[in-house]
N, CA, C and O atoms as a GROMACS GRO file, in nm:
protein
  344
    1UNK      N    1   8.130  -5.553  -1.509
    1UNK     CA    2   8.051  -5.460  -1.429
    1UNK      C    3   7.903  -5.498  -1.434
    1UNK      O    4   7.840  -5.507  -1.328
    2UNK      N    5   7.842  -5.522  -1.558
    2UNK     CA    6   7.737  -5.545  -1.553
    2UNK      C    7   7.665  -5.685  -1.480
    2UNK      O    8   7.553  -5.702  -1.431
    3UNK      N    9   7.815  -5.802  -1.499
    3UNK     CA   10   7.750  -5.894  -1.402
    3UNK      C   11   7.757  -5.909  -1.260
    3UNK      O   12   7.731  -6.012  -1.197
    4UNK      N   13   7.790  -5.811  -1.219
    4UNK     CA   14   7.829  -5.704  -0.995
    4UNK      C   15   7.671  -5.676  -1.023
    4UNK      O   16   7.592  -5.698  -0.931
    5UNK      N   17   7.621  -5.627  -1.153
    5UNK     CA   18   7.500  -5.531  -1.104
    5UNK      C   19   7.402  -5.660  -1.081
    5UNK      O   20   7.330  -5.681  -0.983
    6UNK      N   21   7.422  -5.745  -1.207
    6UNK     CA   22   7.290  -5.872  -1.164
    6UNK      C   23   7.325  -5.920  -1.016
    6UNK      O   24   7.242  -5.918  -0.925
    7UNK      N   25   7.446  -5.961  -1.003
    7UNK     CA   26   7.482  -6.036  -0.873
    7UNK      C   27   7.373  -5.987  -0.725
    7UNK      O   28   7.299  -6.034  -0.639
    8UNK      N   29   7.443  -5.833  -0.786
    8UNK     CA   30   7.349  -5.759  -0.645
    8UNK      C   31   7.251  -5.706  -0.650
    8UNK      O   32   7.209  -5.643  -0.552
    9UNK      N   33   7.157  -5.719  -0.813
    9UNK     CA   34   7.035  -5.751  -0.788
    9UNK      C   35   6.972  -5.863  -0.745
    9UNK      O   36   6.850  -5.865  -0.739
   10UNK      N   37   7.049  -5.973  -0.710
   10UNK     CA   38   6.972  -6.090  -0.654
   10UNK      C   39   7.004  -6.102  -0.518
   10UNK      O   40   6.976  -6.210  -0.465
   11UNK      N   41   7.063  -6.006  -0.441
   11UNK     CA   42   7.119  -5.981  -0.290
   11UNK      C   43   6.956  -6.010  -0.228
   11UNK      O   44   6.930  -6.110  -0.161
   12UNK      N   45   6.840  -5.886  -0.268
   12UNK     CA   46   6.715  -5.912  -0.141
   12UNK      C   47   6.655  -6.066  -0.198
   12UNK      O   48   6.634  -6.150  -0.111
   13UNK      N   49   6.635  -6.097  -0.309
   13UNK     CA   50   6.599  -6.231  -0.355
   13UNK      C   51   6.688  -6.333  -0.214
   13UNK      O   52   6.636  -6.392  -0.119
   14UNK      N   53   6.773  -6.325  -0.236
   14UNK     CA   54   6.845  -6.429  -0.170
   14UNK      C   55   6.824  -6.417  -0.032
   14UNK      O   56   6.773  -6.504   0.038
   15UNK      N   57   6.870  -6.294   0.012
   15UNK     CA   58   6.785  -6.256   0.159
   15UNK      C   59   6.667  -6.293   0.212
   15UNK      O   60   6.644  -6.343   0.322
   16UNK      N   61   6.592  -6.262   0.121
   16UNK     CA   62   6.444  -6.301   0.128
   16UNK      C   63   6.422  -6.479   0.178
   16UNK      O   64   6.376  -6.546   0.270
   17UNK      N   65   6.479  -6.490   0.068
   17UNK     CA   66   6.470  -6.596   0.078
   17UNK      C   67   6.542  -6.717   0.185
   17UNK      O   68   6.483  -6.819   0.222
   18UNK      N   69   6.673  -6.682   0.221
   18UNK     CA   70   6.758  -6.735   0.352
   18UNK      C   71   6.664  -6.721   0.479
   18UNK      O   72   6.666  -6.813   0.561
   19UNK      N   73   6.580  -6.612   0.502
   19UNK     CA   74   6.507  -6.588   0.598
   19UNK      C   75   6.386  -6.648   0.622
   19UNK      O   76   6.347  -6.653   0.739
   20UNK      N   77   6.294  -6.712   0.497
   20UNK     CA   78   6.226  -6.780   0.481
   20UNK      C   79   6.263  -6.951   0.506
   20UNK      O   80   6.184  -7.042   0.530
   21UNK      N   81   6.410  -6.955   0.489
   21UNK     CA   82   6.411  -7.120   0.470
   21UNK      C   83   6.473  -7.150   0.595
   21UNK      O   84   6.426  -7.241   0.664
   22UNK      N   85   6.617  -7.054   0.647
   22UNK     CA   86   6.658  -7.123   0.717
   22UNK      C   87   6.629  -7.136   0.905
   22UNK      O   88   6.711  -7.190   0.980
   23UNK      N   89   6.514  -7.083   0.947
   23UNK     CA   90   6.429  -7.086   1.026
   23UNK      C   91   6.381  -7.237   1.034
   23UNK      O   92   6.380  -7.309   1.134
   24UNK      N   93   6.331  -7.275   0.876
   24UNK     CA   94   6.264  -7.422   0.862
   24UNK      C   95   6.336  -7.527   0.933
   24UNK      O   96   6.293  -7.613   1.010
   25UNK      N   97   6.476  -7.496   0.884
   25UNK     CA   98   6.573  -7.623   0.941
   25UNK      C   99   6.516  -7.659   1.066
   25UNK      O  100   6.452  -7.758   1.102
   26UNK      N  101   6.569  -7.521   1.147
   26UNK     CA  102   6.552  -7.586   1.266
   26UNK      C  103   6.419  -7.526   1.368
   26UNK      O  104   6.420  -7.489   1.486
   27UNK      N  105   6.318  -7.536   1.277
   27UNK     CA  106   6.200  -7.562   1.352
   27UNK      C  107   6.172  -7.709   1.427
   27UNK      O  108   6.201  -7.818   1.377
   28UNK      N  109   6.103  -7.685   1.571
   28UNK     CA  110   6.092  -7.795   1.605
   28UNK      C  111   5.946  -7.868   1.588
   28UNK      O  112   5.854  -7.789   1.567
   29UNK      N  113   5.917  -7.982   1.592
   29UNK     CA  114   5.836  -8.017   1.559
   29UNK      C  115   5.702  -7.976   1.598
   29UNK      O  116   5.700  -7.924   1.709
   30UNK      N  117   5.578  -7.986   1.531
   30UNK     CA  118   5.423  -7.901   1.550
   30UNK      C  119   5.348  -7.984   1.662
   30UNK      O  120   5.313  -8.101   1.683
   31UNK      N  121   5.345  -7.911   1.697
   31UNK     CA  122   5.262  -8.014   1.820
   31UNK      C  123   5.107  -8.067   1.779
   31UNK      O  124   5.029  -8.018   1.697
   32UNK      N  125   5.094  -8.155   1.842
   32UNK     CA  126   4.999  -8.227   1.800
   32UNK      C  127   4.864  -8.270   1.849
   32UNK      O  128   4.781  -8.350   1.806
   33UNK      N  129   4.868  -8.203   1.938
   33UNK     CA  130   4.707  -8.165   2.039
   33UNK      C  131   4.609  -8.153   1.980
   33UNK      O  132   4.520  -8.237   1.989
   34UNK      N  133   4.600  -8.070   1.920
   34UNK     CA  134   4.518  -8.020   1.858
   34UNK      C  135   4.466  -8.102   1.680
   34UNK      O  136   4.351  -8.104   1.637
   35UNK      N  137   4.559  -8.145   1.625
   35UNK     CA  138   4.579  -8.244   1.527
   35UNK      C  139   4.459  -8.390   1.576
   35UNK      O  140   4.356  -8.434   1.526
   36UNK      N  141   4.536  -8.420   1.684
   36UNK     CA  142   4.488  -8.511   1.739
   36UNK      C  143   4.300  -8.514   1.808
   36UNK      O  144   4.204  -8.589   1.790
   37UNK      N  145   4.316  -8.429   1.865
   37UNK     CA  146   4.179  -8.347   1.881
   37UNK      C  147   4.081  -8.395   1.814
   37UNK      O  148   3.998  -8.481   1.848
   38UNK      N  149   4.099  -8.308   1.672
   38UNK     CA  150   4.032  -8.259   1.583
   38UNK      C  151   3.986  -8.445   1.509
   38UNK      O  152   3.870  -8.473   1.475
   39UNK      N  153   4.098  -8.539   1.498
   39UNK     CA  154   4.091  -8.661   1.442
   39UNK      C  155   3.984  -8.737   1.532
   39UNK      O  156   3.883  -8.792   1.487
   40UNK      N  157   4.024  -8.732   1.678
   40UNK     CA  158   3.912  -8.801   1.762
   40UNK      C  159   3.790  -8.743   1.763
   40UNK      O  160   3.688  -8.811   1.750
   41UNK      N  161   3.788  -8.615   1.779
   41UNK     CA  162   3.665  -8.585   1.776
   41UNK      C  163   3.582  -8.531   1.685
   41UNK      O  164   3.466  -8.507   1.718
   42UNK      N  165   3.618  -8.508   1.584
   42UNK     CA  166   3.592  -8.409   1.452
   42UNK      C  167   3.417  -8.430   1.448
   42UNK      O  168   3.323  -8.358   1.482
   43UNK      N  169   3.429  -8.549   1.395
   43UNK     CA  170   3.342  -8.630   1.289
   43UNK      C  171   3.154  -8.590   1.449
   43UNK      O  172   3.044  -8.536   1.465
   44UNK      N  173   3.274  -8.684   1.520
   44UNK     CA  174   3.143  -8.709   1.640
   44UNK      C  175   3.081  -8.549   1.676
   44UNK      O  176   2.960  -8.536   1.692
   45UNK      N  177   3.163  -8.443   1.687
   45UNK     CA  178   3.090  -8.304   1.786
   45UNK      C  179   3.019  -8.248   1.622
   45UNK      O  180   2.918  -8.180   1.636
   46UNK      N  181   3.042  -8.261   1.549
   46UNK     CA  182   3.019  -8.186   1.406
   46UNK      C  183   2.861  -8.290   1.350
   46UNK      O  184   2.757  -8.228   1.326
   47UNK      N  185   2.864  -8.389   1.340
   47UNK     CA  186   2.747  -8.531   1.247
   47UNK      C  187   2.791  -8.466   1.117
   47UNK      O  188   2.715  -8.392   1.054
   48UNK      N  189   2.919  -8.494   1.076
   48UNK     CA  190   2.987  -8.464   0.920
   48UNK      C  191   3.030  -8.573   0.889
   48UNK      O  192   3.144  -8.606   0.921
   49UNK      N  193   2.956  -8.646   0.825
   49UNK     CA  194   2.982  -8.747   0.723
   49UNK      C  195   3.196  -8.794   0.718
   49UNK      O  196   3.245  -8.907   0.729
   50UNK      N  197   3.272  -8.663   0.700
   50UNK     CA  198   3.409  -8.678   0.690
   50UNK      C  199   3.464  -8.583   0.778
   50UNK      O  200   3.390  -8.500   0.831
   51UNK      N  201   3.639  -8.589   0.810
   51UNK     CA  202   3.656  -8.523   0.886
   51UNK      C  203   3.693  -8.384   0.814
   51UNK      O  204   3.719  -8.286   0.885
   52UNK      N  205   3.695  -8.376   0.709
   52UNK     CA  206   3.695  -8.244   0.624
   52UNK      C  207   3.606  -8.157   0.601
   52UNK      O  208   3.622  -8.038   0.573
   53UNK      N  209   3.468  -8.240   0.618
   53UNK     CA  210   3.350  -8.146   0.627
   53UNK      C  211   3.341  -8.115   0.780
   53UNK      O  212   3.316  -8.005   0.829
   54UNK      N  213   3.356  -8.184   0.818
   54UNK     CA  214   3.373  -8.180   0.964
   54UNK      C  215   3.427  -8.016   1.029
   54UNK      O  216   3.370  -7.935   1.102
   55UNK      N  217   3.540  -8.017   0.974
   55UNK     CA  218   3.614  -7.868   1.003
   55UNK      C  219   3.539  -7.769   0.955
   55UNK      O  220   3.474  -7.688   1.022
   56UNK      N  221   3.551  -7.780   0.805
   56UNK     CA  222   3.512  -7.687   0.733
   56UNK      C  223   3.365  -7.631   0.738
   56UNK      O  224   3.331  -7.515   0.716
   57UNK      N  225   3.283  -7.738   0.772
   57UNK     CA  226   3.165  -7.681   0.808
   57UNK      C  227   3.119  -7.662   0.948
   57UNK      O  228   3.065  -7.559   0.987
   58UNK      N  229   3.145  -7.774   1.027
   58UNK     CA  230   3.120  -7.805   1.162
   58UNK      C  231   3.178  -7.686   1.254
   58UNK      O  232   3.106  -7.639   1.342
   59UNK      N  233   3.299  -7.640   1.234
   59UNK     CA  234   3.390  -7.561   1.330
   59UNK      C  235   3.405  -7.441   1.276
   59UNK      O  236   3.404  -7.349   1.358
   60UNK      N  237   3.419  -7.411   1.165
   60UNK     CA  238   3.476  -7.331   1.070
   60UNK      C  239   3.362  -7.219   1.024
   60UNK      O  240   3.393  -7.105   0.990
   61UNK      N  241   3.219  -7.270   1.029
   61UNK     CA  242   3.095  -7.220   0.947
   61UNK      C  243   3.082  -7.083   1.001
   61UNK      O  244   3.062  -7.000   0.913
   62UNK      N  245   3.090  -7.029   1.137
   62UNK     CA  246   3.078  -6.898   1.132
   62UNK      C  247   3.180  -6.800   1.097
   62UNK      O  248   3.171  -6.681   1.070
   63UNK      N  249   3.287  -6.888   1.104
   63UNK     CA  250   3.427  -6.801   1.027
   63UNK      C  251   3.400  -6.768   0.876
   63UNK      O  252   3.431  -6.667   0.813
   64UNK      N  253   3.328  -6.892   0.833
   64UNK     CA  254   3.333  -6.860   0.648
   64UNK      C  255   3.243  -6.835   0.617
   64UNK      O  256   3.227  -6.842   0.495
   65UNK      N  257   3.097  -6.780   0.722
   65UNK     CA  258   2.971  -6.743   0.652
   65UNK      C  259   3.063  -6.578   0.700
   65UNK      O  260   3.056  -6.490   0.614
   66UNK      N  261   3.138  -6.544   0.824
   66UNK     CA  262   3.192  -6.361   0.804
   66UNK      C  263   3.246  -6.341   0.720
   66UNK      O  264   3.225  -6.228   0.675
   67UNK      N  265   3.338  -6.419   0.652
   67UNK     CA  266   3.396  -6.376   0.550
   67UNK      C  267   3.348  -6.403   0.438
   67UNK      O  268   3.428  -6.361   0.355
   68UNK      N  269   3.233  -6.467   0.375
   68UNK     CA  270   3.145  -6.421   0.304
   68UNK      C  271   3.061  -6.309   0.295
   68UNK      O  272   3.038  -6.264   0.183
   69UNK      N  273   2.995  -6.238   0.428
   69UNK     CA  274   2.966  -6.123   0.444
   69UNK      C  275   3.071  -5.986   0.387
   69UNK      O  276   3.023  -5.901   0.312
   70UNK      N  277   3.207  -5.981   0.430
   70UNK     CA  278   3.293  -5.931   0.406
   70UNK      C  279   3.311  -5.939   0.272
   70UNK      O  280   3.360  -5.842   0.214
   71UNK      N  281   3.284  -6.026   0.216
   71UNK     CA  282   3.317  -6.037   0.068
   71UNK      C  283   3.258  -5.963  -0.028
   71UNK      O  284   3.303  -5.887  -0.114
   72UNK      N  285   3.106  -6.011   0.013
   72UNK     CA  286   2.961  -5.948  -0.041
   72UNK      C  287   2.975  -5.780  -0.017
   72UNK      O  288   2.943  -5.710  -0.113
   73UNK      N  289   3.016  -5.720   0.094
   73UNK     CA  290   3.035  -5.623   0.132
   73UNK      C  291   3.120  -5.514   0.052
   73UNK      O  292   3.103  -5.393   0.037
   74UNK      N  293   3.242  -5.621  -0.006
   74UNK     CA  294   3.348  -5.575  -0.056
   74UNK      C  295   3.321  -5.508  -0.204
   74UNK      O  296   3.351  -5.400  -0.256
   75UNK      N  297   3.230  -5.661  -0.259
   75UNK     CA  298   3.246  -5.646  -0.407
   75UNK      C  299   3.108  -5.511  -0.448
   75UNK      O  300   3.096  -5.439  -0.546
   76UNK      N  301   3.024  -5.525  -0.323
   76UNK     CA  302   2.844  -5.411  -0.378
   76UNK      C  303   2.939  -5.277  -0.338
   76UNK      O  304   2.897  -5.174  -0.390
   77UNK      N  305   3.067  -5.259  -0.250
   77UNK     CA  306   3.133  -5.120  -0.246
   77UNK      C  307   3.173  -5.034  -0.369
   77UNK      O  308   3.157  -4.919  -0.412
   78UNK      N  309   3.258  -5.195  -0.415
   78UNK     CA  310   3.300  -5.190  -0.530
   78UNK      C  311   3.267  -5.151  -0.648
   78UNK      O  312   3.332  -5.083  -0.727
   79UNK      N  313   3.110  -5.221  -0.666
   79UNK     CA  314   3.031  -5.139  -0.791
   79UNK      C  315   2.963  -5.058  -0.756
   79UNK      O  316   2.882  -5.000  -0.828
   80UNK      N  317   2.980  -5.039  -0.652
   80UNK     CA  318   2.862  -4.896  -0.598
   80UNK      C  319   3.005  -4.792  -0.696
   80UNK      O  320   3.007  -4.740  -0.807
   81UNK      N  321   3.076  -4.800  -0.618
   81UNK     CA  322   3.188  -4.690  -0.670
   81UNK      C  323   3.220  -4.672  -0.839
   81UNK      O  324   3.247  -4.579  -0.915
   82UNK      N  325   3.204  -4.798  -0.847
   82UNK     CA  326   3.260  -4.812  -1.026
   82UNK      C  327   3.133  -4.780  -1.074
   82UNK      O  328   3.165  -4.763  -1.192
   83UNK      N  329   2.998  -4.757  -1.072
   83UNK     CA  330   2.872  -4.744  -1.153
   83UNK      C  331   2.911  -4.600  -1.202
   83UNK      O  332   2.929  -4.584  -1.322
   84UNK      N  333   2.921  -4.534  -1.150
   84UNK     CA  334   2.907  -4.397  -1.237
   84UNK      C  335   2.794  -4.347  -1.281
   84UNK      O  336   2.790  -4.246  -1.351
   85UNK      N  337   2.717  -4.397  -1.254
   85UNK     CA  338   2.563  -4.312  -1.288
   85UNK      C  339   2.520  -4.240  -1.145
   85UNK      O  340   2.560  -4.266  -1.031
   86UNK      N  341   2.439  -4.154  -1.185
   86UNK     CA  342   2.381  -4.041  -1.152
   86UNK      C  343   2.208  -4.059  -1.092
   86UNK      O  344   2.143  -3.960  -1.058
   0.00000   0.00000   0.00000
């Protein structure tokens, strides 16, 4: 009895998990436009030394200076709330 109960505690594990993988199989391949894109032109529309800075700073910079804002935002809420003084 007790090994029915493990069995079918690993029922959503396994679920979980079938749903996660077997989609993968038969995914079809990622297209590559944009891959490609980014390789030809990265470096040249950005003047980034690599094509990693390239993204990350070149394309990417107003995405990760908002979510630095958001961040900053998050954590002064945060101790605003946790200070406890008066």
């Amino acid at each position: 009895m007790k090994t029915l109960r493990r069995a079918l505690g690993l029922l959503p594990f396994l679920a979980v998990a079938a749903a996660v993988l077997v989609p993968l199989v038969w995914m079809p391949e990622a297209p590559t436009a944009l891959r490609d894109y980014c390789v030809r032109r990265g470096v040249v529309e950005t003047g980034a030394p690599n094509l990693v800075s390239a993204v990350y700073l070149g394309w990417r910079a107003y995405d990760t200076l908002g979510e630095t804002i958001v961040l900053l935002l998050a954590v002064t809420g945060a101790l605003y709330l946790l200070g406890g003084r008066e």
